[in-house]
C-alpha positions in Angstrom: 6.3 -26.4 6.2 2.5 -25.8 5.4 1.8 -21.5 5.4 -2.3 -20.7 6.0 -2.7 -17.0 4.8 -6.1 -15.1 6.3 -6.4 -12.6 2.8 -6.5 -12.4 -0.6 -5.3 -9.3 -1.8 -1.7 -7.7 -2.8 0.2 -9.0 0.2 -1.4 -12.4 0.8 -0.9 -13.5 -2.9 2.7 -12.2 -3.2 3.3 -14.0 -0.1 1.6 -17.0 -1.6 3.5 -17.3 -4.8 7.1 -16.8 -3.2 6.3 -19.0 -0.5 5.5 -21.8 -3.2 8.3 -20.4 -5.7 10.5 -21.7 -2.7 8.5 -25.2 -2.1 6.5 -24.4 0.9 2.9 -25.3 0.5 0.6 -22.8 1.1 -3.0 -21.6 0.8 -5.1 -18.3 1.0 -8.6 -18.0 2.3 -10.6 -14.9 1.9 -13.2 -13.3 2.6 -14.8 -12.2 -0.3 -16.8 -14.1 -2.5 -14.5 -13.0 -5.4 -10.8 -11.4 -5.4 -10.9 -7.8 -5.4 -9.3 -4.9 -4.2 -10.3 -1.8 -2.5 -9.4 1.3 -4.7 -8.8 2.6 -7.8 -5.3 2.4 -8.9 -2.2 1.7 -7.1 1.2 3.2 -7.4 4.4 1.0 -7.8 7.9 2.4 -6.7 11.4 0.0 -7.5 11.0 -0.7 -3.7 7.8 -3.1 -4.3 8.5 -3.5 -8.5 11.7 -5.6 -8.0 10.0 -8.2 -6.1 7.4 -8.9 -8.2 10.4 -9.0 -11.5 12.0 -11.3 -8.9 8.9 -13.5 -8.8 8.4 -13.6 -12.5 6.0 -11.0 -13.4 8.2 -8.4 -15.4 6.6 -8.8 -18.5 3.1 -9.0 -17.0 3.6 -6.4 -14.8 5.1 -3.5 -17.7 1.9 -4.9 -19.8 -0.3 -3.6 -17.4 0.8 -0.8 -16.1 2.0 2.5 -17.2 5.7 3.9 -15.9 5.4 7.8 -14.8 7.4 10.2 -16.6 8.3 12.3 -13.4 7.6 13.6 -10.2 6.0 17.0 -9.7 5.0 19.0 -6.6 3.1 21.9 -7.4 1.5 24.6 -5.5 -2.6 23.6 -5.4 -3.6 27.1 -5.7 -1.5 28.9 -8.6 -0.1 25.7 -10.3 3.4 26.5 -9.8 6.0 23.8 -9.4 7.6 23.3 -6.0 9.6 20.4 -7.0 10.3 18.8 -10.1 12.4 15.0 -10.1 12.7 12.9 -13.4 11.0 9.6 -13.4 11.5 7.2 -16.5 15.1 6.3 -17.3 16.3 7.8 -14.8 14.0 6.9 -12.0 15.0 2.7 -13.3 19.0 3.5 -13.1 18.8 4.9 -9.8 17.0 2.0 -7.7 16.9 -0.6 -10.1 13.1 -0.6 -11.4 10.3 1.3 -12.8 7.9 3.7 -11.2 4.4 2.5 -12.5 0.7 3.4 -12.1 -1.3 0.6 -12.4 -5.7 -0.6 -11.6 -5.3 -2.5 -8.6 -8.1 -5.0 -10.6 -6.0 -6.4 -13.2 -2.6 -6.6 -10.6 -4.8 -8.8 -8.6 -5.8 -10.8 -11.8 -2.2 -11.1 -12.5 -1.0 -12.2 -9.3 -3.6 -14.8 -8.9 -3.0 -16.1 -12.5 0.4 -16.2 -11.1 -0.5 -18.1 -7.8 -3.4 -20.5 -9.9 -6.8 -20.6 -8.4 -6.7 -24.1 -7.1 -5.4 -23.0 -3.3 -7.4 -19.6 -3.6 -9.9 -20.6 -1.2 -12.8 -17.9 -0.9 -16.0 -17.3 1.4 -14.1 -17.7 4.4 -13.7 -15.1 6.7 -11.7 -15.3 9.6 -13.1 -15.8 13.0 -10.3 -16.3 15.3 -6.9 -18.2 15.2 -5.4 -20.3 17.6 -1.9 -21.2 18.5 0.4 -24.3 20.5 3.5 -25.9 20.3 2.9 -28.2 17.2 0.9 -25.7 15.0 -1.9 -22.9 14.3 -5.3 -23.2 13.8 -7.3 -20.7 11.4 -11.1 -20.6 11.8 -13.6 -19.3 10.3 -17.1 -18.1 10.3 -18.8 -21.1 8.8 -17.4 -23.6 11.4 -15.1 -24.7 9.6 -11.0 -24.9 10.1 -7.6 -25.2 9.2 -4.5 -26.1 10.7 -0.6 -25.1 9.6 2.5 -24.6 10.8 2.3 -21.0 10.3 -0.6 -18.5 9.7 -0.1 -15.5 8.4 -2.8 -12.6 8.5 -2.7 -10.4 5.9 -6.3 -9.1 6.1 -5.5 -5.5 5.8 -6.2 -2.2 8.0 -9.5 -3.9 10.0 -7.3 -7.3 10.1 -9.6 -9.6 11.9 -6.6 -11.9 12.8 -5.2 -8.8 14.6 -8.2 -8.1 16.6 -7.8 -12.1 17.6 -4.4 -11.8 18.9 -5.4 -8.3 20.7 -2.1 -7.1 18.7 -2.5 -3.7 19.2 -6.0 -1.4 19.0 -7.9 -0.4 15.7 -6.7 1.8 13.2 -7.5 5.5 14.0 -9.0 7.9 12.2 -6.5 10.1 10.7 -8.5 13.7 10.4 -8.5 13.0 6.8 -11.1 11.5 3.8 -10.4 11.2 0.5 -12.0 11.5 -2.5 -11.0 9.0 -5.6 -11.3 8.6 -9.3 -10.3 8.1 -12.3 -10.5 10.0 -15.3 -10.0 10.5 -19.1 -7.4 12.8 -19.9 -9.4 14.0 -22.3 -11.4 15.3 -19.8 -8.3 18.1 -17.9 -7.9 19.8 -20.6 -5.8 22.2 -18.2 -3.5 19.8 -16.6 0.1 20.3 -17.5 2.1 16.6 -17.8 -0.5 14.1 -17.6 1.9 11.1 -17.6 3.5 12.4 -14.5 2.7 11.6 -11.0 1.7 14.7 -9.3 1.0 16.5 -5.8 -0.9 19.7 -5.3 -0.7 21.0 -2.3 -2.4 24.0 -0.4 -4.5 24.6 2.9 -5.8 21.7 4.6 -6.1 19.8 1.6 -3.8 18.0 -1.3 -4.5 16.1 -4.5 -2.1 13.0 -5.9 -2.4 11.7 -9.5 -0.7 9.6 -11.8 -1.4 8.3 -15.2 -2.6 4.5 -16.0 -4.1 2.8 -19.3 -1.4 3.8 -21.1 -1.4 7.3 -20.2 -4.8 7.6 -21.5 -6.2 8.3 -18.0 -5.1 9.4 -15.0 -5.9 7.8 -10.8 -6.7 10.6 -8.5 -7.3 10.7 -4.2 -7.9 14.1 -3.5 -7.2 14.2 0.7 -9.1 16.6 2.6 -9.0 17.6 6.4 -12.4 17.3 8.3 -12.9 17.6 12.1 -14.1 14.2 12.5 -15.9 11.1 11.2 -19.6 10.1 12.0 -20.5 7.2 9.7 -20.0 3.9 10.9 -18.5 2.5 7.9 -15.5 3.5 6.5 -16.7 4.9 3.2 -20.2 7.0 2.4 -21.4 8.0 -0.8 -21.5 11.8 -1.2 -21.9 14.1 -3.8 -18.8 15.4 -6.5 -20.3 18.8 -5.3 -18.4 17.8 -1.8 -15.5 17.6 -3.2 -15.5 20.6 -5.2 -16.7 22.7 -2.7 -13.4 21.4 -1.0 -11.2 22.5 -3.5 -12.9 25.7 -4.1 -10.3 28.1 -6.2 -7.8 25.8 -6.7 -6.2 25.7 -9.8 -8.7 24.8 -12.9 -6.2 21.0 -13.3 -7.3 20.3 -9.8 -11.4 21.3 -10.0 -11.4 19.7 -13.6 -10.5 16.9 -11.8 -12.0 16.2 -8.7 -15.3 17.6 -10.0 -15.5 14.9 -13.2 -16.8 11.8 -11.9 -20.3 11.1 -11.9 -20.7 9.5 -8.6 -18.8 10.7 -5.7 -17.6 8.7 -2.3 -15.5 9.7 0.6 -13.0 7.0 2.4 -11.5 7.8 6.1 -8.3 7.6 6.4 -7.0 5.8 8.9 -3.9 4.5 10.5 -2.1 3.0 12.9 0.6 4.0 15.4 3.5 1.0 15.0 2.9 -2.0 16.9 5.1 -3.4 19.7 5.4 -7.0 17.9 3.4 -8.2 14.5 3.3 -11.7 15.7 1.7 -14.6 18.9 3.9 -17.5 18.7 3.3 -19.3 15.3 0.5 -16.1 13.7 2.4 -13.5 12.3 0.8 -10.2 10.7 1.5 -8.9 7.3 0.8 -5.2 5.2 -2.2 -3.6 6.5 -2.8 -5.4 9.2 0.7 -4.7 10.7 1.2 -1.4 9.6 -1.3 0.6 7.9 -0.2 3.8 7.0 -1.5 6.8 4.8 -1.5 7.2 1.1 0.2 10.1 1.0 3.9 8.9 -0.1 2.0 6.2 -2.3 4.2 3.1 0.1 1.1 0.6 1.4 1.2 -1.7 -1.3 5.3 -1.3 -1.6 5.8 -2.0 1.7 3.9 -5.1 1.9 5.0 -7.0 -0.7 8.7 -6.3 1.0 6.9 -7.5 3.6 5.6 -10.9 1.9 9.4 -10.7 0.1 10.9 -11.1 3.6 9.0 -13.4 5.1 8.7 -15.8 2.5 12.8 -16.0 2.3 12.6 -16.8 6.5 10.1 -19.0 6.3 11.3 -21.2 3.6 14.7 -22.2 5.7 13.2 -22.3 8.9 12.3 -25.5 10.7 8.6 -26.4 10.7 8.8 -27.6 14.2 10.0 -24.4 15.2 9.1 -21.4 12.5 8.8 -18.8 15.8 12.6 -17.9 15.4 12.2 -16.9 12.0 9.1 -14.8 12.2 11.1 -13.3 15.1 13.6 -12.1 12.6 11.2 -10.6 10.2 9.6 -8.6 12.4 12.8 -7.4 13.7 13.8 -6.2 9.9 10.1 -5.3 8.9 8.9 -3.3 11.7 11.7 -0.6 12.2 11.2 0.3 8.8 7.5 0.5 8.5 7.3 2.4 11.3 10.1 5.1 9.7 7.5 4.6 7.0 5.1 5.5 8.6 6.1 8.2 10.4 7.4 10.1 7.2 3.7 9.8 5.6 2.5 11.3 8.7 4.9 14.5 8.4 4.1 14.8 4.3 0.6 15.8 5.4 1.2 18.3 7.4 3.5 19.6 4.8 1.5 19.6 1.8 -1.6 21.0 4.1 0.1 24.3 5.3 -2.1 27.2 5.4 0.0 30.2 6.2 3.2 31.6 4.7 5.7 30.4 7.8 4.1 27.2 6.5 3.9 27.1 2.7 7.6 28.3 3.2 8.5 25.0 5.1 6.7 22.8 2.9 8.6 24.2 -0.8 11.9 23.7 1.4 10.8 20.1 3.1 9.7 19.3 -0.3 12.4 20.5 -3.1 14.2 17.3 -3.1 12.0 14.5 -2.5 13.2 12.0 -4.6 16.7 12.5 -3.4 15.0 12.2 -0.3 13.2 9.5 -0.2 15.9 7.1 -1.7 16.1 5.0 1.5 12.2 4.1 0.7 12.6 3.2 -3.1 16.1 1.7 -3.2 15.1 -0.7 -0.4 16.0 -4.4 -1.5 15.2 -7.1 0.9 17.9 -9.1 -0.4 20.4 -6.7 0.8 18.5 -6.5 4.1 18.5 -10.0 4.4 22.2 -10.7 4.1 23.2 -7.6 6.1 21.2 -9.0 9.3 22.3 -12.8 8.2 25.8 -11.4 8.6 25.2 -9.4 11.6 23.9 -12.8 13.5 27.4 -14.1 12.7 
């Protein structure tokens, strides 16, 4: 079995080093010039952190990354708490693994230190893939080509290897942009439990935070409804003014904030709606590309490295001659739950943007028990998944 992954980041590289953790040879070609991610910060749940111990990267992955004390919802305008969950110790015994913060830069160092640089092939974007009976062929903008038994795009939200297979449209603007940081605590000298990750939530508008660098700073997105988006990129440089004028009498935690960095940017946030299949023949999709969803229950990066946990378990029994069954049975245990995924950051932000009473009365009761909640997104294990359906085809 040779594996040809179209992208670099989280997903691809997880992909990569279980694919060759279970002896299929593989390689990743990117676009980029260098490995980087978009982003801040990104937040870890058990869901996503039990792969990566799985794969080796325990020690690594606590050395970089700081675990959050506890969960808070809190009202954006008065600073009272909503809901309040424990993290920590007790977070780890109920799913099995920390809840951690972490720069998205040095998780990508650490997963291609993992993978080694050797089969990190950069500079080539993807141009189109092709597929027949003996194989796929992944080329790319230079001219140049590959062929593998499998290829696997993993090229994120604008996935160009989507777009190839006509899988599905574009993502779609969500109604939302957000604004992202990170700063000092030093600097919130009025935010209560700085090691905690955090929503505030009022009209049309919510911040998220959680602590990294050792608690000594904390990763912000500050999400903000707007009636549409003009630019033809996906990101535009604005001024911190824009943001503050969003947030506008919210508590002094949230202004503090939002208002602190010295250079401000907006990002649209977009989305898809699920996808009938993830896969042509022998190209299958991966994260992003498959299912993008919104940041607001912190689950993009989680859900792909299940993703890349899953598939590199099917591919690594299946017949090279014949991989198409096998990607047929990851999508069938991957998409029904991104979807649900999905589908459940789409309601969270509606309730944390309510505007009216009726509505700040739903959101406290929607949202006064989200850990308990949300235990069927953090104690996923794919293992588990695996064997139930391996059983069920029995």
């Amino acid at each position: 079995m040779r594996v040809a992954i179209a992208g670099g980041g989280i997903g691809g590289l997880t992909l990569a080093i279980a694919l060759r953790e279970q002896g299929v040879e593989v390689d990743v070609f990117e676009q980029a010039d260098e490995l980087r991610e978009v982003g801040a910060a990104v937040a870890l749940s058990a869901n996503g952190v039990r792969e990566l111990h799985r794969l080796g990267m325990e020690d690594g992955l606590a050395a970089i990354s700081t675990e959050s004390s506890a969960l808070f919802i809190r009202d954006g305008l008065s600073g009272a708490t909503v809901a309040h969950d424990p993290l920590g110790p007790t977070y780890r015994e109920a799913f099995g693994a920390p809840y951690y913060g972490v720069h998205r830069v040095p998780l990508l160092q650490l997963l291609a230190d993992r993978f080694g640089p050797e089969h990190v092939h950069l500079g080539r974007s993807c141009a189109g893939v092709e597929h027949d009976d003996d194989g796929a062929t992944l080329r790319f903008a230079d001219g140049a080509s590959v062929r593998a038994d499998v290829v696997v795009g993993a090229d994120g939200v604008h996935s160009r290897t989507r777009r190839a297979l006509g899988l599905g449209s574009d993502a779609v603007f969500s109604g939302t942009v957000g604004y992202r940081g990170i700063v000092s605590v030093e600097e919130l000298p009025s935010l209560p439990d700085p090691d905690a990750i955090q929503f505030w939530a009022g009209p049309g508008a919510h911040l998220l935070h959680y602590a990294i660098d050792g608690g000594r700073a904390v990763n912000f997105l500050a999400v903000v409804r707007v009636p549409g988006w003009t630019s033809d990129t996906w990101r535009e440089d604005c001024t911190t003014a824009d943001a503050l004028q969003a947030f506008a009498g919210w508590h002094p935690a949230v202004t503090e904030m939002v208002g602190a960095p010295e250079n401000g940017a907006r990002w649209a946030l977009h989305d898809h709606d699920p996808l009938d299949t993830w896969h042509d023949g022998r190209v299958v999709l991966l994260g992003d590309a498959a299912h993008a969803m919104l940041p607001h229950n912190g689950q993009g990066a989680n859900t792909t490295i299940e993703d890349a946990a899953t598939l590199a378990a099917l591919l690594a029994d299946a017949d090279p001659q014949d991989p198409v069954p096998a990607i047929e049975v990851y999508e069938a245990l991957r998409l029904p739950r991104t979807a649900r995924v999905q589908a459940w950051t789409r309601r969270a932000a509606d309730l944390l943007h309510a505007r009216d009473d009726a509505g700040v009365a739903a959101r406290d009761a929607g949202l006064s028990n989200l850990t308990h909640d949300l235990g069927w997104i953090h104690g996923h294990d794919t293992r588990v998944a695996l064997s139930a359906q391996t059983e069920e085809a029995r």
